[in-house]
C-alpha positions in Angstrom: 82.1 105.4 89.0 84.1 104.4 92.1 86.0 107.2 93.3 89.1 106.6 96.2 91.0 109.0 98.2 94.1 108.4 100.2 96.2 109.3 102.8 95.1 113.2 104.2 92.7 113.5 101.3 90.5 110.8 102.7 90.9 112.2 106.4 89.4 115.6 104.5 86.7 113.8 103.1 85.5 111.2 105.6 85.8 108.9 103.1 88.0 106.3 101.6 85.7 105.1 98.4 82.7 106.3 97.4 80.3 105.1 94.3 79.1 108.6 92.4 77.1 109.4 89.0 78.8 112.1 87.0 78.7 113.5 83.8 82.5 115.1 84.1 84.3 114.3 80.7 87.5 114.8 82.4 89.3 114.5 85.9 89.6 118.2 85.8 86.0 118.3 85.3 85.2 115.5 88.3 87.5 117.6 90.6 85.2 120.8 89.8 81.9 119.0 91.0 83.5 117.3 93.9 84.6 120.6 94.8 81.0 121.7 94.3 79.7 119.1 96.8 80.3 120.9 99.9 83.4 122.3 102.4 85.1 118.9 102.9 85.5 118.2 99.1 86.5 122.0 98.4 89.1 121.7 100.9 90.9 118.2 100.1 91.2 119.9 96.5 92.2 123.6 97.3 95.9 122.8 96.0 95.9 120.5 93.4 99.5 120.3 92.7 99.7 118.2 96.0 97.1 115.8 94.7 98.2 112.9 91.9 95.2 111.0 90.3 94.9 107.5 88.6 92.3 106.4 86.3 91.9 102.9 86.5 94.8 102.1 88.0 97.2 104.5 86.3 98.5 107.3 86.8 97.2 110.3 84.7 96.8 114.1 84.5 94.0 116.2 84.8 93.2 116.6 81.0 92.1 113.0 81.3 89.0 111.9 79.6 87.0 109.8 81.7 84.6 108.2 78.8 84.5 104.1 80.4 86.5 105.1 83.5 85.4 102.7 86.3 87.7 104.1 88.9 89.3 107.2 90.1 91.7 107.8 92.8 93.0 110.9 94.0 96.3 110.4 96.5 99.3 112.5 97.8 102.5 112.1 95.8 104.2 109.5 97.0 108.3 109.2 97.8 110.5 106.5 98.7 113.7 105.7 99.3 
C-alpha cells in the first residue's frame, strides 16, 4: 500500500510517500503501527484531530476499512477562502 503525507506531517516523517505491507484493517489501525515504527511516526500522529486522511483519493474517517485500499494519505485540514 502506498502511503503519503503532507504539509508538516511529511516534514515529521522525512517522507512524502512511502510503499508499506500492513495487515491494519482500518486507518485507525494503520495509524497504530505507524506510530509503532519509531519517534518520527509517533510524533506526526500525537494529535490526531489535526490530521484528515483519504483512502484512495477520498476523504474518510478513521473507522475506515482498508480491505483493497491502494493509497492512503494523511494531510493537515485544509482552509480556503
Amino acid at each position: 500500500m502506498r502511503v503519503m503525507y503532507f504539509a508538516w506531517l511529511r516534514e515529521r516523517v522525512g517522507l512524502g510517500a512511502e510503499e508499506i505491507e500492513t495487515g491494519a484493517a482500518t486507518v485507525a489501525d494503520l495509524v497504530e503501527e505507524l506510530r509503532a515504527r519509531e519517534p518520527r511516526y509517533a510524533a506526526a500522529f500525537a494529535d490526531m484531530r489535526a490530521v484528515r486522511v483519504a483512502v484512495d483519493q477520498e476523504t474518510t474517517d478513521l473507522a475506515a476499512p482498508l480491505a483493497g485500499a491502494r493509497e492512503v494519505a494523511f494531510f493537515p485540514p485544509v482552509t480556503g477562502g
